[in-house]
N, C-alpha and C positions, 0 to 999 in steps of 0.2 A: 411370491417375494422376488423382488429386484437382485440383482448380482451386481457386483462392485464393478466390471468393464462398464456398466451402462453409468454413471457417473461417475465425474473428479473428485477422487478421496486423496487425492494427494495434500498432505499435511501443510506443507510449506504452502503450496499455494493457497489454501483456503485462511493461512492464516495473514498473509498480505495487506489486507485492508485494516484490519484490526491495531491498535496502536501498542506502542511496545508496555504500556501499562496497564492494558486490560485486564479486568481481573476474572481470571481462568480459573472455575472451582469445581466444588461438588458441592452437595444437598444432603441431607439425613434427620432424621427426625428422633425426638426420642424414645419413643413406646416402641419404635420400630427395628433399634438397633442395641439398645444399652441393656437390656436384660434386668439380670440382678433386681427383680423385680417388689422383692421384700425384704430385701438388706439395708443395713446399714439405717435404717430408720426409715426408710419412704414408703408413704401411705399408698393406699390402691385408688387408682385412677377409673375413670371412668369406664375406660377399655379393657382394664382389670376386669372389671364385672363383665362388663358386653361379653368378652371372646369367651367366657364363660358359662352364657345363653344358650342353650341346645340349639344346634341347626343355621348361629351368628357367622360361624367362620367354616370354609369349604371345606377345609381339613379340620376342623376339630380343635385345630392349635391354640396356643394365647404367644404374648410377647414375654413369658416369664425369663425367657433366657435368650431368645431371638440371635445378636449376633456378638453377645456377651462383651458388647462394647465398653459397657462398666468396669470391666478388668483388662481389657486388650486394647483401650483407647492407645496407649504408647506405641503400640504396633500399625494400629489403622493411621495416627501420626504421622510415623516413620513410611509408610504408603503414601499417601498421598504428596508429604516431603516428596516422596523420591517421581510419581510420576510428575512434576512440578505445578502443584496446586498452588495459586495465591489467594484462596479465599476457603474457608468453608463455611458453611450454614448448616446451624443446626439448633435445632430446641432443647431447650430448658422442660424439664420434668416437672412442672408447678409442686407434683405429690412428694416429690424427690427432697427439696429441699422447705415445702410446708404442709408436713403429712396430712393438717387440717382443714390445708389451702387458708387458712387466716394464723394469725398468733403464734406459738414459738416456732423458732427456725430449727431445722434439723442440719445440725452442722456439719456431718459426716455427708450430708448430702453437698450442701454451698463446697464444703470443699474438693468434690471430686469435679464439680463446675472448675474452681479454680486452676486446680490440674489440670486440666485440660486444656484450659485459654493458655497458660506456660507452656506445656507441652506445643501448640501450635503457635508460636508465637515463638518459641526456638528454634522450629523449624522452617521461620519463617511467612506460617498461613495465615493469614490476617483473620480471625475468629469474627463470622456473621451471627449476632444472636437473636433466636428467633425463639421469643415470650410465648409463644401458643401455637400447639400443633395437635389440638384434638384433643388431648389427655387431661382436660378437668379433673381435678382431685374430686373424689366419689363423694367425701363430705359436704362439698359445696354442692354437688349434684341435689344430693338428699336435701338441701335448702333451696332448691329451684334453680340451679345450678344458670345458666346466663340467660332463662327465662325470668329470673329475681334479677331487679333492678340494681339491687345492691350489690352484684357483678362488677358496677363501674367502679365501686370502692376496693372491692376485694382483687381486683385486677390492676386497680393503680397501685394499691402496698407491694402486691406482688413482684411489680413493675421496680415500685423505688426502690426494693428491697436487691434486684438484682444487680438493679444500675450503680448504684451505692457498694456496692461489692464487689462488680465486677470493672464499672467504667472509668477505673484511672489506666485498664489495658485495654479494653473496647471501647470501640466509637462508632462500628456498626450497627447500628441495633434493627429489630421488624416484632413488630408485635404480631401480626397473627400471617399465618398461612390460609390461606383458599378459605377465609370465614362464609362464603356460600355454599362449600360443602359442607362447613360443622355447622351450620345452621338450618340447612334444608335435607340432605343425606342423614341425618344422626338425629332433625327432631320434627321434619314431615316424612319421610320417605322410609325411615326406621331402619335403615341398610346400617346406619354406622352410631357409634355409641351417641348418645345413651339408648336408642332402640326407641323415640316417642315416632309417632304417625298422626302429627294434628299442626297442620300449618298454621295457623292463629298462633301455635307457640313458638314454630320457627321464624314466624314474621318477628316478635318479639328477640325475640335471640339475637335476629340478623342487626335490629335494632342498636340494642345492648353490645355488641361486639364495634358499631361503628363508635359508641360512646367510650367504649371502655377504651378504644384506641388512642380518642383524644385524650384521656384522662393520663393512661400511660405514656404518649409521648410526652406532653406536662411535665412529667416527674424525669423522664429520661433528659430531657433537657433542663432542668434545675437542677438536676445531681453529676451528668457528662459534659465535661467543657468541649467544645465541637463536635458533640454527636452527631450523626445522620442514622435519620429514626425511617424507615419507611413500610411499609406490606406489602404482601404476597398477595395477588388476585390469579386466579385461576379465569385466563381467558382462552378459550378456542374460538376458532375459526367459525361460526352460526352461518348456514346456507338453506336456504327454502330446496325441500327436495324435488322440487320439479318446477314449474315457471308459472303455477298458478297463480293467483291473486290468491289463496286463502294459505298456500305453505308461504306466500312473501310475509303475509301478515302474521300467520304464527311464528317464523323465525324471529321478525320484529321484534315481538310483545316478548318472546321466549329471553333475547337478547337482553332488552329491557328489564325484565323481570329479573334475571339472573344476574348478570354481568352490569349492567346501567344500573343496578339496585343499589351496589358496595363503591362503585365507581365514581356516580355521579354528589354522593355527598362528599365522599373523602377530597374532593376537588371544588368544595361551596356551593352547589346544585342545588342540592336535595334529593329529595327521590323524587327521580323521571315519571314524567305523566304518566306514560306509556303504559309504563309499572307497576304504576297505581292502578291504574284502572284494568289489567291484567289481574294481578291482586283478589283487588274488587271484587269483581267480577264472579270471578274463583270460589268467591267467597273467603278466602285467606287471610283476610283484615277484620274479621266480626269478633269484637271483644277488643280492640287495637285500637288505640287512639293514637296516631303516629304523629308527634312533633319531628319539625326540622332537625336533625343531625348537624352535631357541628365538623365542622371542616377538616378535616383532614392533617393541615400542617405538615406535608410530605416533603423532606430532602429528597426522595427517589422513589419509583414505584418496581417493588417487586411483580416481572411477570412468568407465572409457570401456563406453560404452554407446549399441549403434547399431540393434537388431534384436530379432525372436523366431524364437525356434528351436524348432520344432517335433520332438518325439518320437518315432517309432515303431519299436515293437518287431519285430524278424523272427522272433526266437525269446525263449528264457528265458533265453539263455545272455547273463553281460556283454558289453557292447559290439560285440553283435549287432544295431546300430539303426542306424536312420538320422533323420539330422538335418537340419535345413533350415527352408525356408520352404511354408508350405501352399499347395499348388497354386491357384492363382487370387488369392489374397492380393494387395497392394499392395505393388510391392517395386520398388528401387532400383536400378542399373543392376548392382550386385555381386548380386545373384538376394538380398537380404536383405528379409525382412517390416518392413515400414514396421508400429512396433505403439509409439505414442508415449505411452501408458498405461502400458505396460512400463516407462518408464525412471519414472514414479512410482514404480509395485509395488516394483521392485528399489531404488529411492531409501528406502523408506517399510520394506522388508523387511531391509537393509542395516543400517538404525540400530535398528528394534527388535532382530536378531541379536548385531550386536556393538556397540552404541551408541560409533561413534570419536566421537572430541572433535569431527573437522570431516570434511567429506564434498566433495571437489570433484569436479563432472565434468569428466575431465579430457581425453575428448576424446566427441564425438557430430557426427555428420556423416553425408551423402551422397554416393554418386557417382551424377552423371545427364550424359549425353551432349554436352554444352556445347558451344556456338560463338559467333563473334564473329559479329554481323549485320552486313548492310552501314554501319547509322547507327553503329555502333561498341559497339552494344550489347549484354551477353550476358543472355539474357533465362531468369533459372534459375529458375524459377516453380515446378518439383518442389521442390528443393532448398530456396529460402523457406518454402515451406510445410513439409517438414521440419522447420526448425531452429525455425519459431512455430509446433509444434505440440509441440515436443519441450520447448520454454522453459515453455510454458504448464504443461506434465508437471512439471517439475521447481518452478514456481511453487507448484501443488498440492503438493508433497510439502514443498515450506518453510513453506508455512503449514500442514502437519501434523506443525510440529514440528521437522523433517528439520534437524539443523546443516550445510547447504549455505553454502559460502560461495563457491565461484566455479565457471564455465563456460566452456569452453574448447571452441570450432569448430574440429574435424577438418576442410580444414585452412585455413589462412593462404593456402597457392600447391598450384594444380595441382599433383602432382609424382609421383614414381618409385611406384609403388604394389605394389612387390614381385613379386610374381609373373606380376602381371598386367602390369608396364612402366607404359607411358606410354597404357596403353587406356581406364583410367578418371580422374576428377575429378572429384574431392572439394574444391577448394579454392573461396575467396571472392572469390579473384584469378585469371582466367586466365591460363594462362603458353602463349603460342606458343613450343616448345623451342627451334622452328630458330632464329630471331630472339631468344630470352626476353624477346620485348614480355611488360609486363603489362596486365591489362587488367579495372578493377572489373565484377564481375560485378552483378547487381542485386540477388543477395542481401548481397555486400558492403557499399553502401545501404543495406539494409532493417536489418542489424546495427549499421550504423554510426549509424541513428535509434534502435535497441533501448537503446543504450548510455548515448546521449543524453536518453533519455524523451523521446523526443518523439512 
């Protein structure tokens, strides 16, 4: 790990370029943070079940009570108020306020949403809501959950039902977060809920989530007068691991496959040749009859952006590779390549490709081993130098141009980290579970003078 003398973390300057309106926030999710898992009427989620799995989660844990956001939102509030957030993001509980994921509303749930947007909206935080972050109501699962087609219905009531409730005080809205991981991780690769391992159903999934997206923006803008609706894609940085012709060609198709798969319809494409025939190939598409996706209709495009990923081929054959981080590399407590160049490249490659109106990153962050010292102090010296190296990236690519208009620190609070539990942290606040002390870290500091220019 690097030491802060070897780069400029000085606050004031790195925030210079930046205009005095940028919107400086945080990220959070709901299975990750809110807890209160069976109260109040909210049904069980997908993840409900999964962390439930024997041998699903490193520790053993679930999100029953994680960072018991459900009852101490006015406190994380009052946090983020005070280190000077002007945004936050954060999902909607689909189980939370429709236990059945279709038909009646669970009110106890819509209304702790409501609280909330007031509570940040007094404090000044401008509320980002984001429709989908993995936690499928388990009912709708048990009906083919976004392998049923009927997804794109049950996602747009969903949708009109929040916009309708919530959007005479939101105008931010993002339907889904990184739907290539809840489509490939959670239903080829079996890492993440619901636990399938049969690409033919993830290719369908990934399908379904671009429709249901159009469907929802639809409704968000028929019920939000000046909405701005956009998504979360999860892009890293793709490098062929050595200079051969067959890691260029797998990072390519890998690229393609992954990142050009979600990208290039939501921008009127379709799905990239490359892609396809990656896919194909794969055999990934047998049983799939893929029509055209429609377009996208993006006011801005959410990018979360944390790593580089390293290429290499084992054979000729698709998705015969392996991916990762280059041995010896600089890398974070999740095995990921610290490569903060990267998020320029992909900032700078993003808007020449599809030029969106606006560009937010909507989440970039570290996990590194965190503790409270005896002075009360958590001293995240990785993690700082992180997020002022990552700023200064995204500085360069706005002044080449790039329509950046806000950033968003993965995350606000230690919390439930999916797979891994409660083993890593990423947040700006410590969170002791047992107790939910919190506890400013010092890169929370170091953000909260970014913010300030000072």
């Amino acid at each position: 790990m690097s030491t802060l003398p070897e780069f400029d973390t000085d606050p004031g300057r790195l925030a210079q370029p930046f205009p005095a309106d940028f919107a400086w926030g945080f990220a959070a999710s709901a299975y990750q943070i809110e807890g209160a898992a069976a109260e109040d009427g909210r049904g069980p989620s997908i993840w409900d079940a999964f962390a439930r799995q024997p041998g699903a989660i490193a520790d053993g844990s679930t999100g029953d009570i994680a960072c018991d956001h459900y009852h101490r939102y006015p406190e994380d509030v009052r946090l983020m108020a005070d280190l000077g957030a002007r945004a936050f993001r954060f999902s909607i509980s689909w189980s939370r306020v429709l236990p059945m994921g279709t038909g009646a509303i669970n009110q106890p749930g819509l209304d702790f949403y409501q609280r909330l947007v007031d509570a940040l909206l007094g404090a000044g935080v401008q509320p980002l809501i984001n429709l989908f972050h993995w936690d499928l109501p388990q009912t709708l699962q048990d009906r083919g959950g976004f392998a049923n087609p009927q997804v794109v219905g049950w996602f747009t009531d969903y949708a009109a039902l929040l916009a309708s409730s919530l959007g005479d005080r939101v105008k931010n809205w993002m339907t889904f977060n990184e739907p290539a991981v809840f489509a490939f991780l959670g239903h080829a690769q079996g890492i993440h809920a619901p636990g399938l391992r049969d690409w033919p159903t993830a290719i369908r999934v990934a399908d379904n989530e671009l429709r249901a997206h159009a469907g929802a923006t639809q409704a968000i803008r028929a019920l939000v007068d000046d909405a701005k609706v956009g998504v979360a894609i999860d892009v890293n940085q793709v490098a062929p691991a050595t200079s051969s012709e067959r890691d260029r060609v797998a990072a390519d198709k890998w690229s393609s496959a992954r990142d050009a798969w979600f990208l290039d319809p939501l921008f009127g494409r379709g799905y990239p040749a490359l892609g396809l025939d990656a896919h194909r190939e794969a055999g990934h598409l047998e049983g799939t009859d893929l029509a055209e996706p429609p377009a996208g209709d993006l006011d801005y495009l959410g990018l979360n952006y944390y790593r580089r990923d390293s290429v290499s081929a084992r054979s000729d054959r698709a998705f015969d590779w392996e991916i990762g981080a280059v041995p010896g590399s600089e890398q974070t407590q999740m095995g990921w390549h610290v490569a903060s160049d990267g998020l320029r490249d992909v900032l700078l490659e993003l808007n020449q490709t599809y030029a969106p109106p606006e560009i937010v990153v909507t989440e970039n962050g570290a996990a590194y081993p965190d503790t409270v010292e005896q002075d009360g102090r958590v001293r995240d010296v990785g993690r700082l130098e992180y997020l002022a190296r990552h700023v200064a990236a995204a500085a360069d690519a706005l002044r080449a141009g790039v329509p950046l208009t806000g950033y968003h620190v993965w995350s606000i609070l230690d919390n439930y980290e999916w797979s891994f539990g409660y083993t890593r942290r990423f947040g700006l606040v410590h969170v002791d579970f047992a107790s939910q002390r919190r506890t400013l870290k010092d890169g929370a500091r170091w953000y909260q003078r970014l913010i300030a220019r000072e």
